[in-house]
C-alpha positions as CSV (number, residue, x, y, z in Angstrom):
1,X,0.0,0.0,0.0
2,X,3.1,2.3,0.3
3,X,4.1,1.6,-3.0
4,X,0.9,2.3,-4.2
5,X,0.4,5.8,-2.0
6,X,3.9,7.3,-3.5
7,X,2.4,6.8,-6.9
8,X,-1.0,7.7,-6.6
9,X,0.7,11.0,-5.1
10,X,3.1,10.9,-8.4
11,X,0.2,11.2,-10.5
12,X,-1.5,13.8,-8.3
13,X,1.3,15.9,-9.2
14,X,1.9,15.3,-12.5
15,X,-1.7,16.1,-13.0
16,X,-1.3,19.6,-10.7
17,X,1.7,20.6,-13.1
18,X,-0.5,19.7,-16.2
19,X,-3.7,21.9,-14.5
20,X,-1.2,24.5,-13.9
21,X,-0.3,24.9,-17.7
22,X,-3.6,25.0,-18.8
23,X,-4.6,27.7,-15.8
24,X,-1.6,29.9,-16.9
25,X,0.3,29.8,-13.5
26,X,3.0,27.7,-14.9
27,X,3.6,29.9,-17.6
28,X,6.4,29.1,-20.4
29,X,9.0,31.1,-18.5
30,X,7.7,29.5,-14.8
31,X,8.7,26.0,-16.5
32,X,11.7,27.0,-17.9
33,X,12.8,28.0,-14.3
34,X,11.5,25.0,-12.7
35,X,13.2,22.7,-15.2
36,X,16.7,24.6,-14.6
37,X,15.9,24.2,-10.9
38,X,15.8,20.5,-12.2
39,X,18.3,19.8,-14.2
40,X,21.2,22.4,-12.6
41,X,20.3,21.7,-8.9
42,X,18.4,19.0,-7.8
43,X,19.0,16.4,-9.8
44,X,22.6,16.9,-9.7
45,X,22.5,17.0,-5.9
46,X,21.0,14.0,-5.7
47,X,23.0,11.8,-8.1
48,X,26.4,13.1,-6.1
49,X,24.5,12.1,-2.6
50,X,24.1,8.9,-4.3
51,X,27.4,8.2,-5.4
52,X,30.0,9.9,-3.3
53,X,30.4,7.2,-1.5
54,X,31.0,4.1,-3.4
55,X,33.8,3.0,-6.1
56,X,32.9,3.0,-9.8
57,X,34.2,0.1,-9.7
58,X,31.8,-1.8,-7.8
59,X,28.2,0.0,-9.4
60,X,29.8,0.4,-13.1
61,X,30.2,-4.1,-13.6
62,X,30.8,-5.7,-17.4
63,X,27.4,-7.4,-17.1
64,X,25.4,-3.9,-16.0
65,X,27.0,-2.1,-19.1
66,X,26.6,-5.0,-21.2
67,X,22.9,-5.6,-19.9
68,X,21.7,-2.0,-20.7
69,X,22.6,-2.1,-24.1
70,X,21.6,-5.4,-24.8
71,X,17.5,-4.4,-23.9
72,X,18.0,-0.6,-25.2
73,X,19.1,-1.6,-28.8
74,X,16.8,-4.8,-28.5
75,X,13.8,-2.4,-28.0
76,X,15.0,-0.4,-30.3
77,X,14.8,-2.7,-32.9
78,X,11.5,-4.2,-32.2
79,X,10.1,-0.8,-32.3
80,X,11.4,-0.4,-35.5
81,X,10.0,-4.0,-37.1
82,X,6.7,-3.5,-35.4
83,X,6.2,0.3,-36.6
84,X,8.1,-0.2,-40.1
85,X,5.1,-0.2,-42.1
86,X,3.5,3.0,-41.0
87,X,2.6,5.0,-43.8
88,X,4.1,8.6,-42.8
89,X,8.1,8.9,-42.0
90,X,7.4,11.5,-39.2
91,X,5.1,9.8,-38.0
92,X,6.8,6.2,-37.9
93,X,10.0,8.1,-36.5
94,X,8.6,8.9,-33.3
95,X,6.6,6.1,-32.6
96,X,10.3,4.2,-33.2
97,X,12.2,6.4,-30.8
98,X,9.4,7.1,-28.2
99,X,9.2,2.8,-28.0
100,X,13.0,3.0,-26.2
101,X,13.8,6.2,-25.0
102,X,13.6,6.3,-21.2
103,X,12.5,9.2,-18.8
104,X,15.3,8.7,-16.9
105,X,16.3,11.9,-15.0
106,X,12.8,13.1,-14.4
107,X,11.3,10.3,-13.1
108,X,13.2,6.9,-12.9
109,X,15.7,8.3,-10.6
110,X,14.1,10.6,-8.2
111,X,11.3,7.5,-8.3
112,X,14.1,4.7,-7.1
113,X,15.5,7.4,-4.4
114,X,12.0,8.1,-2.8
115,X,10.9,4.1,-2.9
116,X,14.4,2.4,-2.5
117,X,17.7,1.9,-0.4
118,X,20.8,4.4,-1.1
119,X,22.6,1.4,-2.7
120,X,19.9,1.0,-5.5
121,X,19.8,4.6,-6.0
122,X,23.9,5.2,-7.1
123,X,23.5,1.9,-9.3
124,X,20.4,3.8,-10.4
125,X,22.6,7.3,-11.6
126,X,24.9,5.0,-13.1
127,X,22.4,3.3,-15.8
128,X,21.1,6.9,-16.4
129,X,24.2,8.1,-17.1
130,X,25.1,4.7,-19.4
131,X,21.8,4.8,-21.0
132,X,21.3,8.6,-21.6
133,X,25.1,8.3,-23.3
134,X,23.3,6.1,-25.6
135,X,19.5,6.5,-26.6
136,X,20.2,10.3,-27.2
137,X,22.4,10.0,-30.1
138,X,20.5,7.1,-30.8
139,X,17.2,9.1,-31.1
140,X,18.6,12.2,-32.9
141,X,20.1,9.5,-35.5
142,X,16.9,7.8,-36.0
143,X,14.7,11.5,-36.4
144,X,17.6,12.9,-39.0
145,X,17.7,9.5,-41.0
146,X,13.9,9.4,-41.3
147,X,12.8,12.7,-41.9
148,X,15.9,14.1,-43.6
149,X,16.1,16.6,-41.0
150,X,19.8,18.0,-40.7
151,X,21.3,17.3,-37.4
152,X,25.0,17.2,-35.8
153,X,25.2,13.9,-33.3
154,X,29.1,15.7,-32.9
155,X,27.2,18.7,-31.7
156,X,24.7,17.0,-29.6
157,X,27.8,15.0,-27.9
158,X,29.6,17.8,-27.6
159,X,26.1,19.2,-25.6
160,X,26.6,16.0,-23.4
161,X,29.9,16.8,-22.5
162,X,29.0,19.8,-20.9
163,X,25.5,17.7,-19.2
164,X,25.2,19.0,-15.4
165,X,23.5,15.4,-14.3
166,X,26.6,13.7,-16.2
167,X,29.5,16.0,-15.1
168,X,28.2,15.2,-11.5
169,X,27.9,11.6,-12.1
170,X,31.4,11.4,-12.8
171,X,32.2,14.1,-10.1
172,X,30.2,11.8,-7.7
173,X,32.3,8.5,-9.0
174,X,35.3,10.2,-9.0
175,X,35.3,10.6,-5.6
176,X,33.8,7.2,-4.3
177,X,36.9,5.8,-6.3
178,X,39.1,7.6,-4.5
179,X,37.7,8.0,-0.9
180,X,37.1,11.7,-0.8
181,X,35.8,12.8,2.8
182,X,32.5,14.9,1.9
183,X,31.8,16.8,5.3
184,X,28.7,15.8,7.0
185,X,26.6,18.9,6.6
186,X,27.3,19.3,3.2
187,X,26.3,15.6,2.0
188,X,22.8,16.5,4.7
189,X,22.7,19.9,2.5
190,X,22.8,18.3,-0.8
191,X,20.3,15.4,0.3
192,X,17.6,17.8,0.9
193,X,18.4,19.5,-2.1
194,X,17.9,16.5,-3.8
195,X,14.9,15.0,-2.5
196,X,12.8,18.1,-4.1
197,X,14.1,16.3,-7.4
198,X,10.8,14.3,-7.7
199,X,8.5,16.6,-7.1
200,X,9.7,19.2,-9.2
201,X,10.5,17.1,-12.1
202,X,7.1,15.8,-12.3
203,X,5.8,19.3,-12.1
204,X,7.7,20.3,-15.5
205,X,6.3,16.5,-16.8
206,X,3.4,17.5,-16.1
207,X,3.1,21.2,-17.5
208,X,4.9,19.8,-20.2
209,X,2.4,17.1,-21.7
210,X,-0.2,18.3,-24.3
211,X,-2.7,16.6,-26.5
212,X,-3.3,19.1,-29.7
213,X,-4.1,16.6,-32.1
214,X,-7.7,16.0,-33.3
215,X,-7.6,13.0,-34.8
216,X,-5.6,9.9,-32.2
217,X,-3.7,7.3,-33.8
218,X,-4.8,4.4,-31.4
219,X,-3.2,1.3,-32.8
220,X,0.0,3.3,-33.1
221,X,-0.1,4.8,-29.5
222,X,-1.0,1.8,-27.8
223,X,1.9,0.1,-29.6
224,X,3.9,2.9,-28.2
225,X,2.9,2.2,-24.9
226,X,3.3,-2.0,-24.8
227,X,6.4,-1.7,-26.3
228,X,7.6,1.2,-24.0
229,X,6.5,0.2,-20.4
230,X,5.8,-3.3,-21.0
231,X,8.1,-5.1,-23.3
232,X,11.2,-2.9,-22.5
233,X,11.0,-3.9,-18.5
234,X,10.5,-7.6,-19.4
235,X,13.5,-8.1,-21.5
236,X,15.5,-5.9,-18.2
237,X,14.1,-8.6,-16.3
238,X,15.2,-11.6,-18.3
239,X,18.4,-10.1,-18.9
240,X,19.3,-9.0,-15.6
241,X,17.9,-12.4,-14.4
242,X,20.4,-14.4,-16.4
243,X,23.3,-12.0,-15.6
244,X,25.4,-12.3,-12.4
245,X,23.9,-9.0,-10.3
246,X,23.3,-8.3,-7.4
247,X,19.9,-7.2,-6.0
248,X,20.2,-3.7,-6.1
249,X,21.5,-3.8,-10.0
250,X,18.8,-6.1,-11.1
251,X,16.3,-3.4,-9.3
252,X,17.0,-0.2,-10.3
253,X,17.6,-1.8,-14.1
254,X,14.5,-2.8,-14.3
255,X,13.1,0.2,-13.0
256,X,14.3,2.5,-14.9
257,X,14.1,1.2,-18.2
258,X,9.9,0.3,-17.1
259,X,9.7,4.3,-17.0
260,X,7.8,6.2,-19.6
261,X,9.1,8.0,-23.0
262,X,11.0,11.4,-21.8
263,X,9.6,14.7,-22.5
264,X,12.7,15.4,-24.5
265,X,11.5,13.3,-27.1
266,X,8.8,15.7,-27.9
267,X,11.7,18.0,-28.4
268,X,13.4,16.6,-30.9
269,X,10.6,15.6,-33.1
270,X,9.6,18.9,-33.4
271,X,13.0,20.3,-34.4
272,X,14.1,17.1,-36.2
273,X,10.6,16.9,-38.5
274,X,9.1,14.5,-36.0
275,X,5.1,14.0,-35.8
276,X,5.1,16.6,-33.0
277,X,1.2,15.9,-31.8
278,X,1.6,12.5,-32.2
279,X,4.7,13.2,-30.0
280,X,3.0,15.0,-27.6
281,X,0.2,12.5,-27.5
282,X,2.8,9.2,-26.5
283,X,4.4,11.1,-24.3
284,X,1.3,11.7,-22.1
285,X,-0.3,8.4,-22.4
286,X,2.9,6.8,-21.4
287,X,3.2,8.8,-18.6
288,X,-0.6,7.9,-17.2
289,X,-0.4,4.9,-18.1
290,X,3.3,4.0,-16.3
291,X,1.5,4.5,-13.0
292,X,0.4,1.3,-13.1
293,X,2.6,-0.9,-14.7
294,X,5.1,0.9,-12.6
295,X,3.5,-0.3,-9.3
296,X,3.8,-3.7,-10.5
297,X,7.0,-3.6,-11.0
298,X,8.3,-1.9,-8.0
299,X,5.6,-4.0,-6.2
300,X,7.5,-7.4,-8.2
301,X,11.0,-6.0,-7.5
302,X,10.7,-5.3,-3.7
């Protein structure tokens, strides 16, 4: 019933930051703030809480790295086979990248630090950081192929390099690997700091999802949605089953990749001649719908 309570109260938020877009309080300049209070402070905070501690060596293992890629480019390419056919490029582009590409920073990890142990929460930063490395360049490939859209993959890795949430993953490994002493108030400081990651994340989510098109795709949608939060956490699970992890890797793998298609691939559709509303439309019905499948999961895991 815990499990159950955190979410329901994840959705009541998501749906306050949706109802604050369409009153006008969160304005377009109100969410811009609140997502730089995301990305530059809170999230940051907590990924170094979460890994100042502990050696790279023991979160970052062969079969973790090897795992994650295995079921992102597997999804990857069963999204493409099953969404092949459809008839429009921009269209069959996003339904393609929005079937793998993980809402990692927003929601998987604040989710696994309010509903799990500190250990699953640093292996948790470290498949964000492995997977994020990946699906973007990924996703901007798959857009600019399709659509003929022109778009630098050197630029958008050069964009990475300068990431806040990845520059402190590695700040925050960096010094687990080499025993670093982090005062006590400081680490207490930044742990505050990053517990508001949650909440304010799923604020921006939510003032962030839209639904402007008339006519909804169904077939393709709900294809969007089984292959995105269900078929992507059950090949985690089999893979991490058969792999030789620990608990808390097998845990926060799973989790993370059962989380819904990130807002940022509304983004790039729309500058990389994506399907925008059709865009707009997976991303919010992923969202919703994750609620639930997310429960059993964290409910399976746990």
């Amino acid at each position: 019933m815990e499990v159950l309570g955190r979410l329901l109260a994840l959705l009541v938020v998501l749906l306050v930051g949706a109802g604050a877009r369409t009153t006008g309080v969160l304005d377009e300049r109100r969410t811009e703030l609140l997502n730089a209070v995301a990305y530059y402070v809170a999230l940051p905070a907590l990924i170094f809480v979460s890994t100042y501690d502990r050696s790279v060596v023991a979160l970052l293992s062969p079969a973790l790295l090897g795992g994650l890629l295995f079921v992102l480019l597997a999804t990857a390419g069963l999204a493409w086979l099953v969404h092949r056919r459809r008839d429009s490029r921009a269209h069959r582009s996003v339904a393609i990248v929005q079937s793998y590409h993980s809402n990692l920073g927003y929601l998987g990890l604040p989710l696994v630090a309010a509903t799990f142990d500190p250990a699953v929460t640093a292996v948790a930063s470290v498949v964000l950081g492995v997977v994020t490395l990946t699906q973007l360049p990924l996703t901007i490939l798959v857009l600019s192929r399709l659509n003929g859209a022109g778009a630098s993959i050197r630029r958008e890795l050069r964009g990475l390099a300068t990431n806040p949430v990845l520059l402190t993953l590695l700040a925050g490994l960096a010094a687990g690997s080499i025993g670093l002493a982090v005062p006590s108030p400081v680490a207490t400081g930044l742990d505050a700091v990053g517990s508001l990651a949650l909440p304010v994340a799923l604020l921006c989510v939510g003032a962030s999802l839209q639904i402007d098109q008339p006519s909804i795709d169904v077939g393709a949608a709900a294809a969007v949605v089984a292959l995105k939060i269900c078929l992507m956490p059950a090949i985690a699970w089999l893979v991490f089953s058969a792999l030789p992890v620990d608990p808390a890797t097998f845990t926060a793998s799973v989790v993370m990749l059962g989380t819904p298609t990130a807002v940022s691939t509304f983004v790039f559709a729309s500058e990389l001649g994506g399907d925008r509303e059709f865009a707009s439309l997976n991303v919010f019905v992923t969202t919703l719908a994750s609620v639930a499948t997310l429960f059993v999961l964290i409910t399976l895991v746990g």
